[in-house]
C-alpha positions in Angstrom: 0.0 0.0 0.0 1.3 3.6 -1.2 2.3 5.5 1.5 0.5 9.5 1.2 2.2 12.7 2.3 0.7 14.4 5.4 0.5 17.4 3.2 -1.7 16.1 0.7 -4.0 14.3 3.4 -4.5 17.9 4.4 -5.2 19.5 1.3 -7.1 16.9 0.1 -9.6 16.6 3.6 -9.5 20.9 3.0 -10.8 20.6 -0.7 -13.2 17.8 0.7 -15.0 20.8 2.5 -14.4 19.7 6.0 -14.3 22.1 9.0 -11.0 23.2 10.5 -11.2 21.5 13.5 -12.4 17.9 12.1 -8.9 18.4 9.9 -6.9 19.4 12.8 -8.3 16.7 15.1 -7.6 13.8 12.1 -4.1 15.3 11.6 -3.5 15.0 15.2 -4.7 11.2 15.4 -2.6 10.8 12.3 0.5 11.7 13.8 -0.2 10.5 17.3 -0.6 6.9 15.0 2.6 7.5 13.2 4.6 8.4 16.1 2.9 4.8 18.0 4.5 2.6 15.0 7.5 4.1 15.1 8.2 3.2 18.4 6.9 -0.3 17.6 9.6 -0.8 14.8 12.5 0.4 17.1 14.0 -2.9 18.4 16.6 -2.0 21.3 19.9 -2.8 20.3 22.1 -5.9 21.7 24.4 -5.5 23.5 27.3 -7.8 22.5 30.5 -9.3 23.3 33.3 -11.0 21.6 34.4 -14.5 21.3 37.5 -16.0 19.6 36.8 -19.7 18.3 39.6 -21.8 18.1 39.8 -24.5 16.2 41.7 -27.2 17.8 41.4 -30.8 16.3 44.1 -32.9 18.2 43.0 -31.2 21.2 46.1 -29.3 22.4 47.5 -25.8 22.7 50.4 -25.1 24.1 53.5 -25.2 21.1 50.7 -25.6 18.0 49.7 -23.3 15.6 45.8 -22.8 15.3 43.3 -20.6 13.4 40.4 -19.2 15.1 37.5 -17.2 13.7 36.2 -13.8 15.9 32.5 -13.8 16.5 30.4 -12.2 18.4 26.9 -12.8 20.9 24.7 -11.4 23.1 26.4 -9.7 26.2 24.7 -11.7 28.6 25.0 -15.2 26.7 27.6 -17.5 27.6 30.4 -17.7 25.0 30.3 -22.1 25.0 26.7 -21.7 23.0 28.6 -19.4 19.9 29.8 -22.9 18.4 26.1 -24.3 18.3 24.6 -21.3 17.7 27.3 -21.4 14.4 26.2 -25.0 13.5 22.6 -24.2 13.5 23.1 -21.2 11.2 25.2 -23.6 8.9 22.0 -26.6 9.3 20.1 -23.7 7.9 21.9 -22.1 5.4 21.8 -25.9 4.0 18.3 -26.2 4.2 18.1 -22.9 1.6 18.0 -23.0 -2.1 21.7 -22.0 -2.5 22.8 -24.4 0.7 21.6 -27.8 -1.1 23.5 -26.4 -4.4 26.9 -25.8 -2.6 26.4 -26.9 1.4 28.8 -26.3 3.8 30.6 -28.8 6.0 32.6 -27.1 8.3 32.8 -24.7 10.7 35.4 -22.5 8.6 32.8 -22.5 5.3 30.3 -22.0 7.7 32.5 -18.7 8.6 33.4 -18.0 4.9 30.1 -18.6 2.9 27.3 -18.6 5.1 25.7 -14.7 5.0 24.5 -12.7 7.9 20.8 -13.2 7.1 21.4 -17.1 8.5 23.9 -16.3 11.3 21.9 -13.5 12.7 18.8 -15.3 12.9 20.6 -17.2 15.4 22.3 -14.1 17.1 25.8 -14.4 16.3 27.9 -12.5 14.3 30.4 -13.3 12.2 33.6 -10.3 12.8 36.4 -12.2 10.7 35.5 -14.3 7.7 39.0 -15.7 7.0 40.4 -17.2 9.9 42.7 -15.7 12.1 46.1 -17.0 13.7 46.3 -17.1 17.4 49.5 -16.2 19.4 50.2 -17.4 22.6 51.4 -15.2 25.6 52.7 -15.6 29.2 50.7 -12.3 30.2 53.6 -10.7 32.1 55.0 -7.3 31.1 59.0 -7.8 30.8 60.9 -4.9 33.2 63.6 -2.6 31.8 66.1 -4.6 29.2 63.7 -7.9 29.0 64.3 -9.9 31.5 61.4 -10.6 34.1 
């Protein structure tokens, strides 16, 4: 349905012969209307955090080289759900026209191929669509020269 200017629902209810007031008072309902849907369609926004997926087949991490992928979910989720909530974006991406033609089969394609339209549905959000390398630290700051 066409959406119609406020100005021309005004001149047209003028030319229609109505009295000032009637005008006014439909305006009024007209914008008190508008101003009610518009606060409908404003979702709040999430509040998110990050989470750094590591992919770690043999199971071990100190020594190795991995890759990892940054996502991110809701602040208040736990980070242990962003690897299911990834799956069940990639189980639907599959179930789509373009998922039976090409399906994914792993996390990383789910990371590489799979749009936002699938992974938001499931609130998580893809921040690095190549994966990343992860580097190991002791988390001490060295003193003066480099020696602890």
């Amino acid at each position: 349905m066409p959406k119609a200017d406020l100005d021309l629902v005004k001149l047209v209810m003028q030319r229609n012969e109505l009295e000032q007031r009637q005008v006014a008072a439909i305006m009024e309902d007209i914008n008190t209307e508008l101003a009610a849907q518009s606060e409908e369609e404003r979702k709040p926004t999430i509040k998110k955090q990050f989470v750094v997926l590591v992919s770690d087949p043999e199971g071990k991490l100190a020594g190795e080289d991995f890759t990892c992928w940054v996502l991110q979910i809701p602040e208040e989720d736990s980070p242990y759900v962003a690897n299911e909530r990834l799956i069940k974006s990639g189980y639907n991406y599959n179930a789509s026209p373009r998922g039976r033609r090409i399906p994914v089969q792993s996390i990383g394609e789910i990371c590489e191929v799979v749009t936002a339209k699938f992974t938001k549905e499931n609130l998580v959000w893809v921040k690095t669509k190549e994966p990343v390398l992860v580097v190991t630290t002791d988390n001490k700051l060295p003193l003066e020269g480099g020696k602890l």
